[in-house]
MIZADREN-339720 format. One record per residue (C-alpha): x, y, z; residue in one letter. Coordinates in steps of 0.1 Angstrom, whole numbers, padded with zeros to 4 digits, always signed. Layout:
<nudos>
XYZA ...
</nudos>
This chain:
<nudos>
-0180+0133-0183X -0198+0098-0174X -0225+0120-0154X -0255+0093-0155X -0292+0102-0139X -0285+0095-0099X -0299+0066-0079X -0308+0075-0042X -0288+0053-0015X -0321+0031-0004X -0322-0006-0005X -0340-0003-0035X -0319+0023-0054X -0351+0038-0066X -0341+0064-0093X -0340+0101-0084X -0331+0133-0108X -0309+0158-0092X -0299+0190-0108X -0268+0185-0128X -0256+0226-0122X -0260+0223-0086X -0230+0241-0069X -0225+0209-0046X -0200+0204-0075X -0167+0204-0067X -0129+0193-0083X -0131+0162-0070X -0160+0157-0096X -0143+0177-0125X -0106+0167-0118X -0093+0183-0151X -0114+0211-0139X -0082+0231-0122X -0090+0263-0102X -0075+0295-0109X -0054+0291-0075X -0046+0256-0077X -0027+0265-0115X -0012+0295-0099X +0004+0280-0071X +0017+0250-0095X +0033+0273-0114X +0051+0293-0085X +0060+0261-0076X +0083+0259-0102X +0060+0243-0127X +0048+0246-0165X +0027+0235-0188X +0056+0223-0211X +0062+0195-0241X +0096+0199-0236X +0117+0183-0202X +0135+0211-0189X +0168+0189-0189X +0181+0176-0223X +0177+0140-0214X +0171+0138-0175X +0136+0149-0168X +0138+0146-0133X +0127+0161-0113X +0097+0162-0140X +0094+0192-0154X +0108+0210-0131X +0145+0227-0113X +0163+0204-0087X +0153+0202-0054X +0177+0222-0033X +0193+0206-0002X +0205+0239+0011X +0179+0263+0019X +0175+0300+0033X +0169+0305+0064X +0182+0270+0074X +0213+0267+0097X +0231+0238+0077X +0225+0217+0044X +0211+0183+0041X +0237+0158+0038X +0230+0120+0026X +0232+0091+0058X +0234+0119+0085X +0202+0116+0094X +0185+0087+0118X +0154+0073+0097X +0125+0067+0115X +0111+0035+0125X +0072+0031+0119X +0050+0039+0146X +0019+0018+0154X -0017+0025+0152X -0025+0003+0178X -0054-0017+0180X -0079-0011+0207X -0108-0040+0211X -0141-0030+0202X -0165-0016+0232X -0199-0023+0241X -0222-0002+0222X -0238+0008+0253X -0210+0023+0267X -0201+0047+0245X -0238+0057+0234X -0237+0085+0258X -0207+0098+0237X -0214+0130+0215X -0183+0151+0212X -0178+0152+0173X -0145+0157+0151X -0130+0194+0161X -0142+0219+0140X -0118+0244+0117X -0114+0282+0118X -0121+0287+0082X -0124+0267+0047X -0085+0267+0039X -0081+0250+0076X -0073+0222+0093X -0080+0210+0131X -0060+0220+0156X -0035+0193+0165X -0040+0190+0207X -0080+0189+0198X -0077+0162+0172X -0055+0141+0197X -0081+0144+0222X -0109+0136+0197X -0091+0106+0186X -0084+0095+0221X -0121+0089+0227X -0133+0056+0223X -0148+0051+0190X -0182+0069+0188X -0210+0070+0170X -0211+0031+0176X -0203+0016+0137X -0233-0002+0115X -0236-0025+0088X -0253+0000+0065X -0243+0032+0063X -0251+0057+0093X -0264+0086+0068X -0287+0098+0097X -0260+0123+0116X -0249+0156+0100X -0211+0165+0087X -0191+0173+0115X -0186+0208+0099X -0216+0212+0088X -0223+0243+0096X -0190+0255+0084X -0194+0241+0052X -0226+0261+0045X -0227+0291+0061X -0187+0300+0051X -0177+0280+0028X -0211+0279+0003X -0212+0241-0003X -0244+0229+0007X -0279+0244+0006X -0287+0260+0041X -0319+0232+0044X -0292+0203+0041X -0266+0194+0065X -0242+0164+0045X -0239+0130+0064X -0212+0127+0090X -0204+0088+0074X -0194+0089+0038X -0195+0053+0031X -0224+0048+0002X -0259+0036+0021X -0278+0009+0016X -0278-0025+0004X -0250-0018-0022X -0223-0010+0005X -0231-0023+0040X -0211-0045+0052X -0202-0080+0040X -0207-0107+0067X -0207-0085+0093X -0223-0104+0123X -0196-0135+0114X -0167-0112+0115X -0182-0088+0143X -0153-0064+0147X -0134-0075+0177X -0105-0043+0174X -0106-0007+0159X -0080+0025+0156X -0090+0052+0143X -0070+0080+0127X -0078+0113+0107X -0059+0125+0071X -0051+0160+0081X -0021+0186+0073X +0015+0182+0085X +0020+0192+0122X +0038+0179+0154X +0031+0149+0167X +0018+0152+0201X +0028+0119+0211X -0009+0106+0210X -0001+0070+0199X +0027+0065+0227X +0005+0046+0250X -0007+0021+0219X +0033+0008+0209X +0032-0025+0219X +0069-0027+0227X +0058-0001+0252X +0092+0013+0251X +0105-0012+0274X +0109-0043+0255X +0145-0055+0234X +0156-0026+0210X +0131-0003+0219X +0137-0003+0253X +0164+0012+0272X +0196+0011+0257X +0183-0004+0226X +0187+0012+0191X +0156+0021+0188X +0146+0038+0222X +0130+0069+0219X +0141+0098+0249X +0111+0101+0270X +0097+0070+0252X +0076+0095+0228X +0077+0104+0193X +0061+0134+0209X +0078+0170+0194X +0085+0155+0158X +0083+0177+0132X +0074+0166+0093X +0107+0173+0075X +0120+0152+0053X +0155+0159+0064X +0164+0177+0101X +0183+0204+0078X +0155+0210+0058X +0120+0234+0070X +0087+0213+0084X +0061+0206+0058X +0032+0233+0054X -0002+0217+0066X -0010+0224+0028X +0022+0207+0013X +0018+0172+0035X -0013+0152+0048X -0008+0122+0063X -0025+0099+0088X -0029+0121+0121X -0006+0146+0101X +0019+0135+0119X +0055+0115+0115X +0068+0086+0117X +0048+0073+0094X +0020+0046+0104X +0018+0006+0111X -0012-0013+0118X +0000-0047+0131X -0029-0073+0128X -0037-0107+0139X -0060-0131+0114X -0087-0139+0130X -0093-0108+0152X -0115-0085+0127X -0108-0049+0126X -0125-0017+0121X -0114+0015+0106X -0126+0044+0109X -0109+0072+0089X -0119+0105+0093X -0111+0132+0068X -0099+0162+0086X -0084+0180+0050X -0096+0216+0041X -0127+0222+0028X -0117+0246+0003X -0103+0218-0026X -0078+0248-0035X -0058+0250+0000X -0036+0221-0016X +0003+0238-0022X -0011+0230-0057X -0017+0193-0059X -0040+0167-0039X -0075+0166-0034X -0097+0166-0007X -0118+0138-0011X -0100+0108-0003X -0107+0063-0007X -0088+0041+0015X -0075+0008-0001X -0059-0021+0017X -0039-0033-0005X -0043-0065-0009X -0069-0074+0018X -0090-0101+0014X -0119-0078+0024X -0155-0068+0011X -0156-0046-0019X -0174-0021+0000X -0141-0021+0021X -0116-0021-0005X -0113+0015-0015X -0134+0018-0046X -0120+0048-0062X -0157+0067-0066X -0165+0055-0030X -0147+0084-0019X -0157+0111+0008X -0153+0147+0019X -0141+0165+0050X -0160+0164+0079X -0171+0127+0074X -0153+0093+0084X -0157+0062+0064X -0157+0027+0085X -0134+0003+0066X -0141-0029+0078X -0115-0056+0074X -0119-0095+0087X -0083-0107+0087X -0101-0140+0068X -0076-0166+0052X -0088-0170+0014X -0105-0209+0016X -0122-0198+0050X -0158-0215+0033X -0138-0243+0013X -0107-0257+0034X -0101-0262+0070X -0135-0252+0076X -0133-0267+0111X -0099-0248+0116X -0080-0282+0129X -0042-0272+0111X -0026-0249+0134X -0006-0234+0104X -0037-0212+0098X -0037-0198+0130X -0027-0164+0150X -0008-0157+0182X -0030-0160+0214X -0008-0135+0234X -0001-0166+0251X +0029-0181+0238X -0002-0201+0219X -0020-0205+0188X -0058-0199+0182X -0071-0223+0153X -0089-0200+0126X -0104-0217+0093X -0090-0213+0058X -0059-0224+0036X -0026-0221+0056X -0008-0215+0019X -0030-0182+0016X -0014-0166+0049X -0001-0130+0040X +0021-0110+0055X +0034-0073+0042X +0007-0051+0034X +0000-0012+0030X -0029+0007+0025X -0030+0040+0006X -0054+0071-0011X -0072+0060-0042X -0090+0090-0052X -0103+0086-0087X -0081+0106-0109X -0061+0117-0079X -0041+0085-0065X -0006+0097-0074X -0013+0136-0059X -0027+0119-0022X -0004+0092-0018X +0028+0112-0029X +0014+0139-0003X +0015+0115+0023X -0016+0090+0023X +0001+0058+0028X +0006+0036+0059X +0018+0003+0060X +0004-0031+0080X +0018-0063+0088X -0002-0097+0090X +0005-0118+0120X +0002-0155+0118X +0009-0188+0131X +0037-0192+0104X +0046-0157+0105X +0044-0146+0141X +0074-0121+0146X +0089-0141+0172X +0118-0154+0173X +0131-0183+0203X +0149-0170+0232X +0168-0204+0235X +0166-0239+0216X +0141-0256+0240X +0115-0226+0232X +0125-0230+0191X +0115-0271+0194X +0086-0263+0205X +0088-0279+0243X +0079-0249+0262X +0052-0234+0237X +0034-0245+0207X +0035-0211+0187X +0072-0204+0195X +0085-0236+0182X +0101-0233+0151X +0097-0249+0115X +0133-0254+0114X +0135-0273+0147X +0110-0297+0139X +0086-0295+0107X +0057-0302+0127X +0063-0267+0142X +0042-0236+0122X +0064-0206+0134X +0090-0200+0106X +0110-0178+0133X +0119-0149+0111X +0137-0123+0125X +0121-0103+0146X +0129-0109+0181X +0114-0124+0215X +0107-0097+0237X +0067-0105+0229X +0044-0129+0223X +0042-0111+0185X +0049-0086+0163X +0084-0078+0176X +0101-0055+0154X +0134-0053+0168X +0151-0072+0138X +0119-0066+0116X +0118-0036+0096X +0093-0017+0077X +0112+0005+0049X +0088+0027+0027X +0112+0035-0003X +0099+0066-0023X +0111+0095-0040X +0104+0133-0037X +0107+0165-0048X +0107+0201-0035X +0109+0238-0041X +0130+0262-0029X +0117+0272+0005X +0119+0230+0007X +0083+0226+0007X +0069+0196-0013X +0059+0198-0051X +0046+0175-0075X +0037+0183-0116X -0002+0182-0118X +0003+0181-0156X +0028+0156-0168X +0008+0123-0181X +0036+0104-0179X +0049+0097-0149X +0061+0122-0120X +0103+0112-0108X +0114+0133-0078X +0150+0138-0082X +0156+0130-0041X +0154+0095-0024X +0137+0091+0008X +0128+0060+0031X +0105+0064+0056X +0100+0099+0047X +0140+0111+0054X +0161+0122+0027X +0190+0093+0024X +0191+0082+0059X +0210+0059+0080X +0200+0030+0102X +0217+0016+0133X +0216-0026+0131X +0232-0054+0150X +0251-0079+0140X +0235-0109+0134X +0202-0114+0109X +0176-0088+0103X +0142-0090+0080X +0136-0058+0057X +0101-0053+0042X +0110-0031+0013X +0078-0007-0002X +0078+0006-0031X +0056+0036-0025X +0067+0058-0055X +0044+0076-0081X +0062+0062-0111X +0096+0051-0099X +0109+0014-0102X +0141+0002-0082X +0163-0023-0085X +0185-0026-0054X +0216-0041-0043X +0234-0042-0011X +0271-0034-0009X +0300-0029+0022X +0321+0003+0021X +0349-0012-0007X +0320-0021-0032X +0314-0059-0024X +0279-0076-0029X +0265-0088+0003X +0246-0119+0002X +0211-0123+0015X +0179-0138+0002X +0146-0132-0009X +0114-0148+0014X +0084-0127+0004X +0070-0113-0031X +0040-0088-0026X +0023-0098+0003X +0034-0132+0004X +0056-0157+0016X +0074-0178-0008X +0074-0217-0008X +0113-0213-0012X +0138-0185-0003X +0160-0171-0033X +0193-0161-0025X +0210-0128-0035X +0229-0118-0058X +0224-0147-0087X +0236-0146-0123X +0189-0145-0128X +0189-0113-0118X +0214-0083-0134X +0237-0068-0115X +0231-0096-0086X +0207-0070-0076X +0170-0076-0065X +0144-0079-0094X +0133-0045-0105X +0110-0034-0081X +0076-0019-0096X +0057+0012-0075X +0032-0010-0048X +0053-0044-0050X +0067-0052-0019X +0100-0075-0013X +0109-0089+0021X +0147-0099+0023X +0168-0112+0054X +0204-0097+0053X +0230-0111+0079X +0251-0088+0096X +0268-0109+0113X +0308-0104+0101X +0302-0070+0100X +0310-0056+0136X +0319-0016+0129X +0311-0014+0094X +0288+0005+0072X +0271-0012+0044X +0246+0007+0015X +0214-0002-0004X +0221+0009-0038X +0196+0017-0063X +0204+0009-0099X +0177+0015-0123X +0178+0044-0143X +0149+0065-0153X +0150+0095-0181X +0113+0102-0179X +0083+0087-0159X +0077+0064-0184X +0094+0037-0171X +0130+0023-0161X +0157+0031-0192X +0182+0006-0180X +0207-0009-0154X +0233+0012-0144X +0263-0011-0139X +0270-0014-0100X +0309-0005-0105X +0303+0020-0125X +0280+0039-0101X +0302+0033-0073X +0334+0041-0088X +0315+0078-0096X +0316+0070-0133X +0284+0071-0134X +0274+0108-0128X +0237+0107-0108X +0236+0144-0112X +0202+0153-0128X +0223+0162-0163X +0243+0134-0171X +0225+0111-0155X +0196+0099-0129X +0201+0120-0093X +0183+0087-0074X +0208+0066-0092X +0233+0051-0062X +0232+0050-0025X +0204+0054-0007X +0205+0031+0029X +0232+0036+0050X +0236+0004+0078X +0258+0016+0108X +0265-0023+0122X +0270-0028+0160X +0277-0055+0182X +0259-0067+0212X +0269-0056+0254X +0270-0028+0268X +0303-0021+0244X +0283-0029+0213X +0314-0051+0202X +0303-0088+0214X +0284-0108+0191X +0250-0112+0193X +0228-0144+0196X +0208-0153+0165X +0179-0178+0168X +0164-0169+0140X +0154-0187+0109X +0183-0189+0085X +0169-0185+0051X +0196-0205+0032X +0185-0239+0048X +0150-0229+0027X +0168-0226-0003X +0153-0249-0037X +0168-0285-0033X +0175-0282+0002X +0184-0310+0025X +0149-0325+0032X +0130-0297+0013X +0121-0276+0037X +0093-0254+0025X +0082-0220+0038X +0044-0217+0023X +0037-0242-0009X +0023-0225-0038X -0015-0235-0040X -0016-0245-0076X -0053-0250-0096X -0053-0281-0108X -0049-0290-0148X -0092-0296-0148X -0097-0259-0134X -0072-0243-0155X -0085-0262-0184X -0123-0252-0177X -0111-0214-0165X -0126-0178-0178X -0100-0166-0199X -0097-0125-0199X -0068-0107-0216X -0060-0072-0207X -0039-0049-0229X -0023-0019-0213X -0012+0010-0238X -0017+0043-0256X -0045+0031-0280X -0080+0055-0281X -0068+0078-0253X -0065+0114-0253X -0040+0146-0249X -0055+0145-0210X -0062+0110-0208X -0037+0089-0231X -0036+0057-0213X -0061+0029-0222X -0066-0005-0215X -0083-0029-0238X -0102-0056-0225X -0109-0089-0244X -0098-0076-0279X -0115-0048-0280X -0108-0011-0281X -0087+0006-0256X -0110+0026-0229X -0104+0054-0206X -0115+0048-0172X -0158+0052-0163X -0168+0040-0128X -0197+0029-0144X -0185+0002-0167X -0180-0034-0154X -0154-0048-0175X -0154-0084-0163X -0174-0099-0135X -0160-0136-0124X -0189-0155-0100X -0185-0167-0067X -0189-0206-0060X -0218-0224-0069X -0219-0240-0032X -0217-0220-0004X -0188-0239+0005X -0168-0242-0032X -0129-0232-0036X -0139-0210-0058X -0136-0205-0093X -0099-0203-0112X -0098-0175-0139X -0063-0165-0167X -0059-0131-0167X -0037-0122-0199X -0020-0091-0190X -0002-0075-0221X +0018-0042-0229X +0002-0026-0255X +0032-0009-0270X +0072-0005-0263X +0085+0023-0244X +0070+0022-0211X +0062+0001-0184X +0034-0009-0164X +0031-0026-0132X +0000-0037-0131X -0023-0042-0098X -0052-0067-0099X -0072-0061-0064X -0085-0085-0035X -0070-0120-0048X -0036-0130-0055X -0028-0147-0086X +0003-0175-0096X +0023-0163-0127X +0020-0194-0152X +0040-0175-0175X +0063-0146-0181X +0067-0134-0219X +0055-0172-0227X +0082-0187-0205X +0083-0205-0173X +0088-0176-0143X +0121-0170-0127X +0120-0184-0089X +0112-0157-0070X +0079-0155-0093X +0076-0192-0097X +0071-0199-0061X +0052-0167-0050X +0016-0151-0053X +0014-0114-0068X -0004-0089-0067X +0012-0065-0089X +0027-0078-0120X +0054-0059-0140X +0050-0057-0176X +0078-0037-0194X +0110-0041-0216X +0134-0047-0190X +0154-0080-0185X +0132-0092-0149X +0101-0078-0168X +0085-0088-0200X +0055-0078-0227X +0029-0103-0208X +0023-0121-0178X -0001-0150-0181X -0014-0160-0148X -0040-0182-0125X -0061-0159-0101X -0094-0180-0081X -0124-0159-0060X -0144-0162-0029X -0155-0150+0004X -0164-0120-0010X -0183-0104-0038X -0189-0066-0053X -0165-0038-0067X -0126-0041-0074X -0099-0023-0096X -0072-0030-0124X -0050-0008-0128X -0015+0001-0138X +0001+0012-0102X +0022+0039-0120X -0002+0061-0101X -0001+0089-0129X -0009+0063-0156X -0036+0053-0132X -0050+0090-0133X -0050+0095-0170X -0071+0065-0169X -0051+0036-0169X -0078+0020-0147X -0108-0003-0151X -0137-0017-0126X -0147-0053-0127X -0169-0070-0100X -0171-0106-0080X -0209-0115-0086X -0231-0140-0071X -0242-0172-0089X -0273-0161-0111X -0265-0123-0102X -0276-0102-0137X -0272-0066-0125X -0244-0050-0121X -0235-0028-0087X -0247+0008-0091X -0222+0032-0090X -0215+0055-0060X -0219+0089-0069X -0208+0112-0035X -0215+0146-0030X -0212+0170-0001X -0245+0158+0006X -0242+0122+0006X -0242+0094-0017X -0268+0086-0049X -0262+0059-0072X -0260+0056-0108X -0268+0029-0133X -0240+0007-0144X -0231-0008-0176X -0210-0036-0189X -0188-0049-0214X -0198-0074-0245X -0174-0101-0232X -0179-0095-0192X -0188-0125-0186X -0176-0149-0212X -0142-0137-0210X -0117-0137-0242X -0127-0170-0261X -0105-0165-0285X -0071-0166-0259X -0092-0196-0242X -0086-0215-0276X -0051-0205-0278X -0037-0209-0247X -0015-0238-0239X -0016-0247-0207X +0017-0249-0188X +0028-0288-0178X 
</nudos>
């Protein structure tokens, strides 16, 4: 173990010994240190320790028997597109209150009965109903006990009867206050607790901001809800299948449809995330951990708020994640915030100016567990949300007529494609709202699961692979179907598998590709949009999708009036190693392909089902479509319209950059922990939150752009894949496998970049990455979440100009927080001199 002497949480981190056989240990700080139960339970669950796949070839589900869709007790089975998949539900923001009115506040988090427990749902509503109280800090509130306090000790023996834990988890101090928090004051919160499946009691109804009442939401609209409530839904993934256990699923609230935090730039918000799990680590249906870190993925956000895997915390606390919807350039460029491109929606048919670089706007984001050494286990159980960015160029408003889309009745709802002077690129979306309509703008979370015969969920603690469920979900239902209109819509597609790629296509009911095109990579808009299918991309299909990437795609319904059309998923896994191959799209539609678990991959095939209606009361008459249409954005169109240019560094900065290469493999791991990553030539290295392996430096001047760095990231070894996450910035492929990107990666910004033997993948990505605003801890990592836990993972930190020591490392206990001496690498802060002198720079 990486055990160091502690450092207490004051400013001064003076050093402090604590007794290294205190029973304040739990899993969370052994995790290869499985209880009796926990190992039990896995194994009733249907699985083994086993170097053997229980299939000849198809390991899927991993290790494991398939997952029935027929279960006792049940009245029928679960049948693919029969049932409606749920649209996201909102958070919903609430803005900030004084400090003095909710001082008076001191109803706490609702206790539990006993250690294996969870909240009662109607009292956690309640609780969470409150406005936001204690009133949140820049430091640390470690003054106020754990919530369960009393439960913890005198039941559950995990603290000393003289202690009673801190109620906020975050690490005190200097080390993880908050970043620049009197400039970006929060101005709205939501709150929200990770707790066991249950009903939802409807207690984010009044927060929707379609109300209910607005376009497809409303009444008679495809996505009205009876009583305008998600109130009385259950977690199943299938309406023929049993609820989840409170011990098999855990998810914000614990409740379903999963979440959505919509979000303006320029209006700061505030988490606060309270963990309502078990306090008994064991009362887990055999996987997941209690102890939980919440990363945005890819905010542009203080390292103290980006989910640091050992800043994690324990039940009974809340951590305050505090995010300043910032552009990236807000000290450099546009500093007096004059463009109105780098603005957000007034609520007013207006834009408000906010500073930064317009060509750094984002848009699809999620945020997601990142428990050290338990990623994959929380986030397949359920700890995953989604969150959209809402912008002057991205809006989510479409024009109601042409006088609105040139811009003559309102600045922010005229369109780009009216008149170039216009910032609103008018995506789909719809015009029911000032922003963030989602009427024709769709959040799809894309993951695959597994489950055991009484159809509760299971995953394989032991396989260091990769864990495949043999089922496809999106949005949490097993193969569902979704009722659109005809005319364009705007899909944001997550990957939010364990180890699974995709690689999708889209197909009418006799087999034809349906066009549609590409507009955002990751989290970003793309300076052109790529259309679908191409001879680049095999198959016609969209690039292989790896687990975290996200791709936003317009599809046009429009000549399809009464017709069903299919996402199909075409990449082919034996093993969670990494995609095998493309499955020919004939041959899985014709059947010859046989996605049965024996013969060949069960998530091979169709997956989406589109049921596509026309507008009136009929549902036959065709709609009106004011949207964007992304073909006029296409490379070389007629006067080159451009969605958001790619912010290239300039030849000087790439030729003075840091080099670092990173090298993703098997090399110096272990039976328990075989994957490594070597940084700068060195030798490959398990993960240790104390080790800094590179540390780039913020600007000189308070107002620089910030320094450019090449990141050399290499696949150590054939065989598998990696898709492999670089925190906080985005970076601009220079190269992939030594050649110039294909479009959709040549005029985009990543944040996850594949690396693997497929044909859209290669053995290295070469690519530009600059930093500022913020400094302190982030994460590499391969986003093959298992990989990941078996320690495909390494920390490196933003540091100021002169800065020398590195961050201590956050070491929580039941107790609170200490901190550890940190150590670095040889080449931390020279980078790889030896790629420097061999890289050619691309023309």
């Amino acid at each position: 173990m990486y055990i160091m002497n502690h450092f207490s949480a004051t400013d001064s981190a003076k050093i402090k010994r604590r007794d290294k056989t205190s029973k304040l240990r739990t899993l969370s700080y052994n995790p290869l240190k499985l209880s009796s139960l926990t190992i039990a339970i896995a194994a009733l669950s249907g699985f083994f320790v086993s170097s053997s796949p229980v299939q000849a070839k198809f390991n899927i589900p991993t290790d494991s028997t398939a997952s029935p869709l027929c279960i006792s007790g049940q009245p029928r089975c679960a049948a693919p597109f029969t049932a409606k998949m749920l649209m996201f539900e909102e958070f919903g923001t609430q803005a900030m209150p004084n400090e003095s009115n909710v001082a008076t506040l001191t109803s706490g988090m609702p206790g539990v009965a006993d250690c294996q427990s969870t909240p009662v749902g109607t009292a956690l509503d309640t609780f969470l109903n409150e406005p936001i109280h204690p009133f949140p800090t820049r430091k640390a509130n470690d003054i106020l006990p754990n919530a369960w306090a009393d439960k913890i000790k005198k039941d559950c023996g995990l603290l000393p009867t003289n202690l009673s834990g801190v109620l906020e988890g975050r690490p005190g101090g200097e080390q993880f206050a908050h970043q620049r928090w009197d400039e970006f004051m929060p101005q709205a919160y939501f709150q929200s607790a990770m707790t066991g499946a249950r009903i939802n009691g409807g207690l984010r109804d009044k927060y929707q901001r379609h109300g209910y009442s607005i376009g497809e939401f409303g009444p008679g609209g495809l996505y009205h809800l009876d009583n305008n409530s998600t109130k009385g839904t259950e977690v199943k993934i299938h309406p023929n299948l049993p609820a989840q256990d409170p011990h098999s699923v855990w998810t914000f609230d614990g409740t379903l449809p999963p979440k959505l935090l919509m979000a303006r730039y320029g209006e700061a918000v505030l988490f606060r995330h309270y963990n309502a799990l078990p306090i008994d680590v064991s009362a887990n249906n055999g996987f997941g951990t209690h102890t939980i870190s919440t990363h945005e993925h890819n905010g542009h956000d203080g390292a103290e708020n980006d989910g640091y895997a050992h800043a994690y915390f324990y039940p009974g606390q809340f951590y305050d994640y505090h995010w300043p919807m910032i552009l990236a350039g807000h000290d450099s460029i546009n500093k007096g915030a004059t463009d109105l491109r780098t603005g957000a929606p007034d609520g007013y048919g207006g834009i408000t100016p906010v500073p930064g670089d317009w060509r750094e706007t984002m848009s699809t984001h999620w945020f997601h567990d990142h428990m050290l050494d338990f990623t994959a286990q929380n986030v397949y159980k359920g700890n995953a949300a989604m969150m959209n960015y809402y912008s002057a160029v991205d809006r989510g408003r479409e024009p109601k007529d042409m006088n609105e889309a040139s811009g003559n009745s309102s600045v922010g709802y005229g369109c780009h494609y009216a008149n170039p002077n216009n910032a609103n690129l008018c995506f789909p979306s719809g015009s029911g709202m000032d922003w963030g309509n989602r009427d024709y703008d769709v959040n799809l979370l894309v993951a695959d699961k597994a489950w055991d015969n009484s159809g509760q969920l299971k995953f394989n603690i032991f396989n260091t692979d990769g864990f495949l469920g043999d089922r496809i979900t999106v949005n949490w239902e097993y193969k569902p179907y979704l009722d659109v209109r005809t005319r364009r819509y705007r899909f944001r597609i997550l990957n939010g598998s364990v180890s699974r790629y995709y690689k999708i296509a889209i197909v009418d009911e006799s087999g034809n590709k349906i066009p549609y095109h590409m507009i955002a990579n990751d989290g970003n808009i793309m300076q052109y949009a790529v259309p679908f299918p191409n001879a680049a991309s095999a198959e016609g299909a969209l690039p292989e999708q790896g687990i975290a990437e996200r791709y936003d795609i317009v599809v046009d319904f429009k000549n399809f009036t009464g017709k069903k059309l299919y996402f199909v998923n075409l990449l082919e896994h034996e093993n969670g190693l990494g995609p095998k191959r493309v499955v020919p799209l004939v041959d899985v539609l014709s059947g010859k392909y046989k996605a049965d678990g024996i013969n060949g991959d069960p998530v091979v095939g169709k997956f989406l089902e589109f049921r596509v209606k026309g507008c009136g009361s009929k549902g036959t008459d065709a709609c009106t479509d004011l949207s964007m249409n992304p073909a006029d954005y296409v490379e070389g169109n007629k006067g080159d319209k451009q969605m958001i240019p790619v912010n290239r560094p300039t030849t000087q900065e790439l030729q003075a950059a840091v080099n670092r290469t990173f090298e993703f493999g098997r090399s110096n791991g272990t039976d328990a922990k075989p994957w490594a990553i070597k940084t700068d030539g060195g030798i490959g290295l398990n993960m240790d939150p104390h080790r800094l392996s590179a540390a780039p430096t913020l600007p000189d001047a308070p107002d620089g752009l910030g320094k450019v760095e090449i990141w050399h990231i290499k696949l150590g070894g054939g065989g598998w894949s990696h898709p492999v996450h670089v925190h906080f910035e985005e970076g601009q492929i220079l190269y992939r496998g030594g050649k110039t990107p294909t479009p959709w990666e040549k005029y985009a910004r990543k944040d996850v970049y594949r690396i693997g033997p497929l044909a859209d993948s290669t053995s290295s990505v070469d690519m530009a990455i600059r930093f500022r605003e913020f400094a302190g801890t982030y994460m590499e990592h391969c986003h093959n979440t298992q990989h990941e836990d078996k320690t495909m993972l390494l920390r490196w930190d933003i540091q100021h100009p002169g800065e020398t020591i590195a961050v201590p490392t956050p070491m929580p206990e039941w107790d609170g927080v200490t901190y550890d001496v940190s150590t670095t690498l040889p080449t931390y802060k020279i980078g790889d001199l030896k790629a420097k002198a061999a890289f050619v720079l691309p023309k």
